[in-house]
C-alpha positions as CSV (number, residue, x, y, z in Angstrom):
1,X,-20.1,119.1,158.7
2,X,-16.9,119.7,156.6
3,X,-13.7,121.6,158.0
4,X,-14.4,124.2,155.1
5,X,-16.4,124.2,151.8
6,X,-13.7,123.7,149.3
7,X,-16.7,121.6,147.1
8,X,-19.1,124.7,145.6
9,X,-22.6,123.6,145.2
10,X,-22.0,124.0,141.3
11,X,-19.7,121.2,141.5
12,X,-21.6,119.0,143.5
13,X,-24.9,118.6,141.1
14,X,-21.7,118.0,138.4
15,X,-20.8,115.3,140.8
16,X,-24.6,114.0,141.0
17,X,-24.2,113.7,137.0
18,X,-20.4,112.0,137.0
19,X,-20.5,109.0,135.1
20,X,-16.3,107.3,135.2
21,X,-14.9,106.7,131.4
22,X,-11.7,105.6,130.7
23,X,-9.5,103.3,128.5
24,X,-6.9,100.9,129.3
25,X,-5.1,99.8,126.2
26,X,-2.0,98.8,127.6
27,X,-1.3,94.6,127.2
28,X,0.4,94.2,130.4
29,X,-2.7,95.7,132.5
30,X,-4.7,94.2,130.5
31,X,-3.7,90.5,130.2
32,X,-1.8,90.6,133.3
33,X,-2.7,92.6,136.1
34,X,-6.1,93.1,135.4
35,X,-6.8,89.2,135.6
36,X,-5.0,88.7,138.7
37,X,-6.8,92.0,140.5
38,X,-9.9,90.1,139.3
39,X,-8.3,86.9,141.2
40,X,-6.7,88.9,144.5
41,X,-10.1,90.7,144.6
42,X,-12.2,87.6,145.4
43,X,-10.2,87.0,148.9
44,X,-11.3,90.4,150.5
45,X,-14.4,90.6,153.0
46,X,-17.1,92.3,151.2
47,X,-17.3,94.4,154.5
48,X,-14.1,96.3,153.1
49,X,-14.4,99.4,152.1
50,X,-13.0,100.6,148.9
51,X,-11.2,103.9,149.9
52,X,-10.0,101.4,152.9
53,X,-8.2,99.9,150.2
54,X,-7.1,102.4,148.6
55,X,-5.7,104.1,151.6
56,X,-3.9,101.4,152.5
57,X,-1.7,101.4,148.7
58,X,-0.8,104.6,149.6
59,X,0.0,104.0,153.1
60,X,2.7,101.7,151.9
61,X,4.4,104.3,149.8
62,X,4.5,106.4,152.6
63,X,5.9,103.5,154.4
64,X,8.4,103.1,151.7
65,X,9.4,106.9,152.1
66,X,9.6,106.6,155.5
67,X,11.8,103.9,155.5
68,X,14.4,105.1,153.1
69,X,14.3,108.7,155.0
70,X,15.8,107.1,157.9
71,X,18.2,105.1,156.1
72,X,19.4,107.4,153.6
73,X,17.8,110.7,154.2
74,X,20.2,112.8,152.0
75,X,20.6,110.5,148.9
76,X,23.9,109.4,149.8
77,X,24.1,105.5,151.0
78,X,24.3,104.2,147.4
79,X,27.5,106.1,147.0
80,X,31.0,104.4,147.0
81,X,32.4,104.9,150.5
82,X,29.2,105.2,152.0
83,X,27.1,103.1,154.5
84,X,24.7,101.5,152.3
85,X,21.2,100.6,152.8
86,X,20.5,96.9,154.1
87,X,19.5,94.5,152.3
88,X,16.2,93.5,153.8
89,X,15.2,97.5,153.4
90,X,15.4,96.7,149.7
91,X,13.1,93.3,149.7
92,X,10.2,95.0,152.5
93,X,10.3,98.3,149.6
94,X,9.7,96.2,146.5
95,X,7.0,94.0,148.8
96,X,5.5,97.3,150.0
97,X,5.7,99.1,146.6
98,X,4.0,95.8,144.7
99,X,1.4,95.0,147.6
100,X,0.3,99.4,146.9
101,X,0.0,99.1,143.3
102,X,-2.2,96.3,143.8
103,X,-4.1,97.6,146.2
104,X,-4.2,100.6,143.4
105,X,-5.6,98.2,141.0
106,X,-8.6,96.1,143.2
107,X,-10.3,99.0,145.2
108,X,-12.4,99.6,141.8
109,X,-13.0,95.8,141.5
110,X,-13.8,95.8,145.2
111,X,-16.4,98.9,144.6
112,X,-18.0,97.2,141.8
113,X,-18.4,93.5,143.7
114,X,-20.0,95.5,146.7
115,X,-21.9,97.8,144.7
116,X,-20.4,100.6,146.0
117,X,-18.8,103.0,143.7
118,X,-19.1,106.6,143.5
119,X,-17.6,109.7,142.1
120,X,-15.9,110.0,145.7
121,X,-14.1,106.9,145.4
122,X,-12.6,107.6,141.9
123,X,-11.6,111.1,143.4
124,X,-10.1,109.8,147.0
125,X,-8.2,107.2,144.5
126,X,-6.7,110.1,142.1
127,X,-6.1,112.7,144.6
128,X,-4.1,110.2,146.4
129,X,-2.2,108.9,143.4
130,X,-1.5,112.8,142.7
131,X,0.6,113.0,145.7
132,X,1.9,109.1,145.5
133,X,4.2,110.6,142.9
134,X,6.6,112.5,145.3
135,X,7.3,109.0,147.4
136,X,7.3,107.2,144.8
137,X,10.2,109.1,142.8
138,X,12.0,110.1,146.2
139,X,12.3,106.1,147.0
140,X,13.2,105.2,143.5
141,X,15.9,107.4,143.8
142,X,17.5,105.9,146.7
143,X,18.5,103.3,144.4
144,X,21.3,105.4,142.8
145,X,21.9,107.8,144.8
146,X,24.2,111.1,144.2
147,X,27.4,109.8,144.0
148,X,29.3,109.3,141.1
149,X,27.3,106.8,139.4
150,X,24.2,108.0,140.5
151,X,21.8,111.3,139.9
152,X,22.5,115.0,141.0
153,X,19.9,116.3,143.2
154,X,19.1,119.1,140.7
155,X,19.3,116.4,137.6
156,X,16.6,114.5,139.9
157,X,14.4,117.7,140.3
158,X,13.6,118.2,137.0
159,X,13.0,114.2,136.4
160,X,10.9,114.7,139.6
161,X,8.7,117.5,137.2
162,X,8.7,115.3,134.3
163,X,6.5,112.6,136.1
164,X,4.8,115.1,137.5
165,X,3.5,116.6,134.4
166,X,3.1,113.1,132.9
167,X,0.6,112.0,135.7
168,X,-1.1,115.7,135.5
169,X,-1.7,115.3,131.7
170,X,-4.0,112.3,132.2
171,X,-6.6,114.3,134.1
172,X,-5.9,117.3,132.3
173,X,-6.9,114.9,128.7
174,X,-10.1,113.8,130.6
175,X,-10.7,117.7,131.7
176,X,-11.3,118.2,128.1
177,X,-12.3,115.1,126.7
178,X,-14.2,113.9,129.2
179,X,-12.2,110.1,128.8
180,X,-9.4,109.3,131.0
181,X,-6.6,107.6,128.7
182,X,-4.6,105.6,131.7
183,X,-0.7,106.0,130.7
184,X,1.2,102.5,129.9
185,X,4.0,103.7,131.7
186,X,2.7,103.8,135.3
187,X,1.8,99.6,135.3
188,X,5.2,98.6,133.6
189,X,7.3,101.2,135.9
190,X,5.4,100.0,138.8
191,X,6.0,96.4,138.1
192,X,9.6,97.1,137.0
193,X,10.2,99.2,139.8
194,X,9.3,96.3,142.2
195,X,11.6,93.2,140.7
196,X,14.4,96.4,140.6
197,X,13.8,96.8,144.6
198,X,14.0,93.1,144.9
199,X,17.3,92.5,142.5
200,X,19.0,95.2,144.5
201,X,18.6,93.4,147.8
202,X,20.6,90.4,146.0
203,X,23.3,92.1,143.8
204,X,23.8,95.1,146.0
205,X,23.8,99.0,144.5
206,X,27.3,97.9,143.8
207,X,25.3,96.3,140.9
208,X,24.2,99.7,139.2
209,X,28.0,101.5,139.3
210,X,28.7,99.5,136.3
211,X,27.8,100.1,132.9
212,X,24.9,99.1,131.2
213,X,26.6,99.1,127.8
214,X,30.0,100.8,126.7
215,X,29.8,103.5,129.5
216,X,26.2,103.8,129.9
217,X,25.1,103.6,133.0
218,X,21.9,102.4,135.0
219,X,21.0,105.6,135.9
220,X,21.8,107.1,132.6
221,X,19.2,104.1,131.1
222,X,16.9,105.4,134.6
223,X,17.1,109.0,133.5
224,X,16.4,108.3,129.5
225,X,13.2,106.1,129.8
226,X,11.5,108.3,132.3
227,X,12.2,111.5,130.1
228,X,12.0,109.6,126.6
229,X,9.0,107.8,127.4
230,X,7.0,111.1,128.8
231,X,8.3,113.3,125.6
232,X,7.6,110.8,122.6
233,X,4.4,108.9,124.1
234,X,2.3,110.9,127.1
235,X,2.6,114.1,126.4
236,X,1.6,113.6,122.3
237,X,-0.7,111.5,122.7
238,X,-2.9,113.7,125.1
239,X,-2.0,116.5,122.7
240,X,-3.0,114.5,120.1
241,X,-6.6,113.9,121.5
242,X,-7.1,117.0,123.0
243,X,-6.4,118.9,119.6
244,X,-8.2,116.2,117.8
245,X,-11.5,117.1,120.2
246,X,-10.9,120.6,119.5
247,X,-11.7,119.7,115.7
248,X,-14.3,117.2,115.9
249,X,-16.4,119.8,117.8
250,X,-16.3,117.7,121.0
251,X,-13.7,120.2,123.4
252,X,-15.3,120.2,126.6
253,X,-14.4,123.7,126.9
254,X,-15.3,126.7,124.5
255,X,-12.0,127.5,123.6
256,X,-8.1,125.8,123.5
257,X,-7.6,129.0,126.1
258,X,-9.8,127.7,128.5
259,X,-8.3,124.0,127.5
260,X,-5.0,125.0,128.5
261,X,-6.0,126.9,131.9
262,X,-5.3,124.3,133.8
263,X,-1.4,124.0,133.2
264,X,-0.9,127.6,134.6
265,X,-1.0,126.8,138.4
266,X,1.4,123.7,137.7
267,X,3.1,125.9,135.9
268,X,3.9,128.9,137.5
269,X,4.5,126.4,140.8
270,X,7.6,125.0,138.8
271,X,8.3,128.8,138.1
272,X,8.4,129.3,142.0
273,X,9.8,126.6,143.3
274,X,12.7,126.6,140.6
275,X,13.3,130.0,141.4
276,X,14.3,128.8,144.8
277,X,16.7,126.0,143.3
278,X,18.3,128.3,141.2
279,X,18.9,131.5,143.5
280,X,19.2,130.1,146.7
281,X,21.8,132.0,148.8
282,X,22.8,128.5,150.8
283,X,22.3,126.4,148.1
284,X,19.0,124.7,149.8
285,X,18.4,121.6,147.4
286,X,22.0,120.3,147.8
287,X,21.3,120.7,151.9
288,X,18.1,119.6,151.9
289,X,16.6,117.6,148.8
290,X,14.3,115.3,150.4
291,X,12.5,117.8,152.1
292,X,12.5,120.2,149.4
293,X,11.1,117.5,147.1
294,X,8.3,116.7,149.7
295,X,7.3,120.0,149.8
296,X,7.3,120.3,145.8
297,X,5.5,116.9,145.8
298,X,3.0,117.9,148.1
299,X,1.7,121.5,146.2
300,X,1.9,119.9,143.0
301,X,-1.0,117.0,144.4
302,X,-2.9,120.0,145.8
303,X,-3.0,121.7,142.6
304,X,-4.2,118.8,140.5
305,X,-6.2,117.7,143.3
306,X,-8.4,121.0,142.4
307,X,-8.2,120.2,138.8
308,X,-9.6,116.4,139.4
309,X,-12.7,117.8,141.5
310,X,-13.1,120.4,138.3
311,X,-12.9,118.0,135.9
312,X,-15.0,114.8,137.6
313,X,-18.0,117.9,137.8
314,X,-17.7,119.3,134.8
315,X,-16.7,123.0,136.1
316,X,-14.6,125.7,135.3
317,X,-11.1,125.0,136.5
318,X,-9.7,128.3,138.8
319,X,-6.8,129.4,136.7
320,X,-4.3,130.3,140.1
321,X,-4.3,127.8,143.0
322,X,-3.7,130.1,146.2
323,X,-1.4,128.2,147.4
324,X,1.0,129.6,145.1
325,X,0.9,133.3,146.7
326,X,2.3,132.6,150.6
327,X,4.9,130.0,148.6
328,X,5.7,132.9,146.5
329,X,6.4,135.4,149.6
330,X,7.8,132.2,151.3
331,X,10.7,131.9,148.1
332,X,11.3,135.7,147.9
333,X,12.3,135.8,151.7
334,X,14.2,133.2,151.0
335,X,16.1,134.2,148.4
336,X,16.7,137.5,149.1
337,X,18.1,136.6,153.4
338,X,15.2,138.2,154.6
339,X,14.8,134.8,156.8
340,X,18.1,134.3,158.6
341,X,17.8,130.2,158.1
342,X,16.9,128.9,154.7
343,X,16.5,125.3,156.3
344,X,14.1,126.4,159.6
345,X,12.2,128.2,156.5
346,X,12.0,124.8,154.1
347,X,11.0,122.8,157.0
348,X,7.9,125.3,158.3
349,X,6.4,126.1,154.7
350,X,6.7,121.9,153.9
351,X,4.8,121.4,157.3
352,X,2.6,124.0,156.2
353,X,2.2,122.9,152.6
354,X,1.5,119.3,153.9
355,X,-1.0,120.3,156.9
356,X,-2.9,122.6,154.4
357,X,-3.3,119.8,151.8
358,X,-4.8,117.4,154.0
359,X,-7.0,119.2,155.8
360,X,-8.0,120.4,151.7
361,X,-8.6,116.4,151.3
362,X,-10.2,115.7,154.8
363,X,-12.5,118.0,153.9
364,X,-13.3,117.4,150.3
365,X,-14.1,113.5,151.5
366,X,-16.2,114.8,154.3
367,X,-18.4,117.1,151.7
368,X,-18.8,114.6,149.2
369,X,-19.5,111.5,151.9
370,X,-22.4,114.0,153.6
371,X,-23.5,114.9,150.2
372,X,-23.8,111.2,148.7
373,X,-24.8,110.0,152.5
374,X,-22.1,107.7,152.5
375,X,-19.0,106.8,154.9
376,X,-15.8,107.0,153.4
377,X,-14.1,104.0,154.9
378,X,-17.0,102.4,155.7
379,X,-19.9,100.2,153.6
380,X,-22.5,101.3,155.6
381,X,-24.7,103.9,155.5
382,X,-25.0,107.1,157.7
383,X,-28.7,106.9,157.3
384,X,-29.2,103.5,158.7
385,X,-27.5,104.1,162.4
């Protein structure tokens, strides 16, 4: 029996009818990666469970997170004059960060050698990647830092809500189209991401303080390709096929209104939470930006999280997530003094933000494995015991 019925019965017979498209035109997964999955694939038990797989990836960017909390919780050990992260830290994080994505990339090739895949796989596999983002960017950032040469905390919020958006716009394209485009920028900045992990265990962050060419820097060269590549190539492309639906008669939705529905909870939780940022009486993403992005991180994966079930069953997507109302109430006590401590208040609504989101994905898997009769981490079946 689920912890609650987040799953409506509407969207389970969509489930029942859920057949997984999607295109992968991009040369390096596709002449590269994809032929050594198919290779790494071929050493796993066929007793392991997909989502097992899958968990595990994301395990190790939470690892990763983990990791650089302790060693650089505030952002500042790549700074001149500050105690910088050890070396090894930098090897085990491109190890760990390489060893997810490619878990990432063989629990679908493990689900079809076992002849196990399901509509619940392909959503345990999003969802999680929706929330990968916020360890993901928050390790990357480690890197640079926010001294000098690296990235202002507030600089790195808004980059944080650029790859945000980017990942959203990939289910929001298959939400309409019914086709999930994968994004060429997630397997070359994963791979890239990696060797950068593993030269900056060598050359030291040292390395990045010096210009790239004339007097731009890494970070400057960090900062341009994320936002360049998600403003000239993600986002108009999905617009492009979206719009280009919405011609050819093929819009999964009656109108571009109900099309676009699903940007206004993402939305208006970059409204909130940038409210916070920008009238905060003490300032709260200079004192805390780790925590503050976790907490961002985390609502944002809850809200597409909703939009990936609404989209894999072919159902209406709820235009307001209501999530957004406590956060709401949570930023206008905290903006206003109401709450006497602006930290104690980041750190209970990111516990709560975090607590409420899993127990939203513990109980979505345990809907979905009762209603397909299946385990989740496991190949056999509930039926048989």
């Amino acid at each position: 029996m689920a912890l609650y019925e987040y799953v409506t019965q509407e969207q389970l017979a969509g489930f029942d009818k859920y057949k997984y498209s999607a295109v992968d035109s991009n040369p390096l997964s596709v002449y590269v990666m994809h032929p050594f999955w198919n290779f790494v694939v071929k050493f796993l038990p066929t007793w392991l469970a997909p989502n097992l797989i899958t968990f595990t990836g994301f395990m190790f960017l939470v690892l990763n997170f983990l990791m650089l909390a302790f060693y650089d919780f505030d952002f500042h050990a790549s700074a001149a004059g500050h105690d910088h992260v050890p070396s090894w830290v930098w090897v085990a994080a491109g190890i760990f960060n390489f060893l997810a994505y490619t878990l990432d990339g063989v629990d679908g090739k493990q689900a079809r050698r076992t002849n196990s895949s399901t509509p619940l796989g392909e959503l345990f596999d999003h969802g999680l990647d929706s929330w990968a983002c916020i360890f993901f960017v928050a390790t990357v950032y480690s890197i640079f830092g926010r001294g000098e040469s690296g990235v202002g905390v507030v600089t790195l919020y808004y980059i944080l809500w650029v790859v945000l958006f980017s990942f959203i716009l990939s289910h929001w394209e298959k939400y309409n189209t019914g086709i999930l485009f994968l994004p060429w920028g997630y397997d070359i900045s994963q791979v890239t991401i990696s060797l950068v992990y593993l030269v900056t265990s060598v050359v030291g962050v040292e390395k990045w303080y010096q210009p790239v060419l004339w007097h731009l820097l890494y970070r400057d060269l960090f900062t341009f390709m994320i936002i360049a590549c998600s403003f000239t190539v993600t986002l108009p492309m999905s617009l492009y096929n979206v719009l280009k639906a919405h011609r050819s008669n093929t819009l999964k939705h009656s109108s571009l209104y109900e099309a676009f529905l699903p940007f206004l909870s993402p939305f208006l939780l970059f409204i909130v939470s940038t409210a916070w940022v920008v009238f905060s009486p003490s300032n709260i993403l200079e004192q805390q930006p780790r925590i503050f992005y976790l907490m961002v991180g985390t609502a944002f994966a809850n809200v597409t999280c909703k939009l990936i079930v609404c989209q894999m069953s072919n159902t209406r997507c709820q235009p307001l997530s209501w999530l957004l109302l406590p956060m709401a109430a949570v930023v206008l006590f905290a903006v206003t003094g109401i709450v006497a401590s602006e930290t104690q208040l980041l750190y209970l609504w990111t516990a709560a933000v975090i607590l409420a989101h899993i127990h939203y994905g513990v109980s979505v898997v345990q809907q979905l494995s009762s209603h397909f009769d299946i385990f989740a981490f496991s190949l056999k079946k509930p039926s048989s015991d």
